[in-house]
N, C-alpha and C positions, 0 to 999 in steps of 0.2 A: 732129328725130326725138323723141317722145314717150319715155319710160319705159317703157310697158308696151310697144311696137314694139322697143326695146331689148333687152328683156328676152326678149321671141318671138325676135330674132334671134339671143340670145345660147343661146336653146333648142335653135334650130336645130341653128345650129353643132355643138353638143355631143352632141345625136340623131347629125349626121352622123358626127362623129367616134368614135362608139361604135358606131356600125353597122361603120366604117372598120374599128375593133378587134376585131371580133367577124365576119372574112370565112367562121365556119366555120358563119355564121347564114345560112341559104342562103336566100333568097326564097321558094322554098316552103315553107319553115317558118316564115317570118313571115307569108306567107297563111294559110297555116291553122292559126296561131294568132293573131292579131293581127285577120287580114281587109287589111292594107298590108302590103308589099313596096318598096324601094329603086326600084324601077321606078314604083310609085303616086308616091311621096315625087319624082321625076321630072317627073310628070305636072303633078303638084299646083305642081308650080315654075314652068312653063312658064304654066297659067293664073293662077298671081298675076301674073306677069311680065304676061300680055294684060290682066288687070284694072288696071294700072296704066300701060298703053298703051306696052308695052316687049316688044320680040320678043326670043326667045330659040327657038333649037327644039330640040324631045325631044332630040338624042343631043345639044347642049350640057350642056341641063339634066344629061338622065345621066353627063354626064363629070363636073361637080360633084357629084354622090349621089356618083358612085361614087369618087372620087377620080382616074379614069385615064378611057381610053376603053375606052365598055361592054366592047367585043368582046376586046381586051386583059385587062381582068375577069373576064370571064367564062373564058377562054381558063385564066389562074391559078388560077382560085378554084371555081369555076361546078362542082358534081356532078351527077352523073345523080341525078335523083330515083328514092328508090325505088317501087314499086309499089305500098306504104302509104300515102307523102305522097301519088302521084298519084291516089287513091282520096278520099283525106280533102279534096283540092282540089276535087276532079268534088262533094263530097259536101256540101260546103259553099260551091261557085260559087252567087254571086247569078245569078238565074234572068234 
C-alpha cells in the first residue's frame, strides 16, 4: 500500500469516526450543507469495493458508516426533519 492510499485511508477512518461523534449531525443537515450525507459516504463504499472487484452491499457498507446497523441507528439517533431542512433539501436536490 502506497503512502498517499495510507494516508486516504487514515482520512477516512477519522471522517468516520467524527461523524460517529457528532450523531446529533443529522443527514439532512449534511445534505444541505455539504451536498453528502453518511448514506452517500455508503454508497461511495460499495463502488470503490466494485472498482476493485470486491462485493460488498449497501446495508454492509452502511453498518460500517454508521457504526451499527442502519435501522438500529436510525431508530437511536435518526429525528424527524423539520419543515425547513425538508424545504432547503427539495431546494437544493440535484435535478
Amino acid at each position: 500500500m502506497s503512502t498517499e492510499t495510507e494516508i486516504q485511508a487514515a482520512v477516512f477512518r477519522r471522517l468516520i469516526e467524527h461523524l460517529d461523534s457528532r450523531k446529533d449531525a443529522q443527514n439532512i443537515d449534511l445534505m444541505n450543507l455539504a451536498g453528502f450525507c453518511r448514506n452517500c459516504l455508503s454508497k461511495w463504499y460499495v463502488t470503490a469495493a466494485q472498482d476493485l472487484g470486491e462485493e460488498i452491499s449497501y446495508e454492509e457498507a452502511r453498518e460500517l458508516v454508521y457504526g451499527m446497523p442502519y435501522g438500529e441507528w436510525k431508530d437511536k439517533f435518526q429525528l424527524e426533519a423539520s419543515m425547513e431542512q425538508k424545504k432547503l433539501f427539495e431546494k437544493n436536490k440535484p435535478v
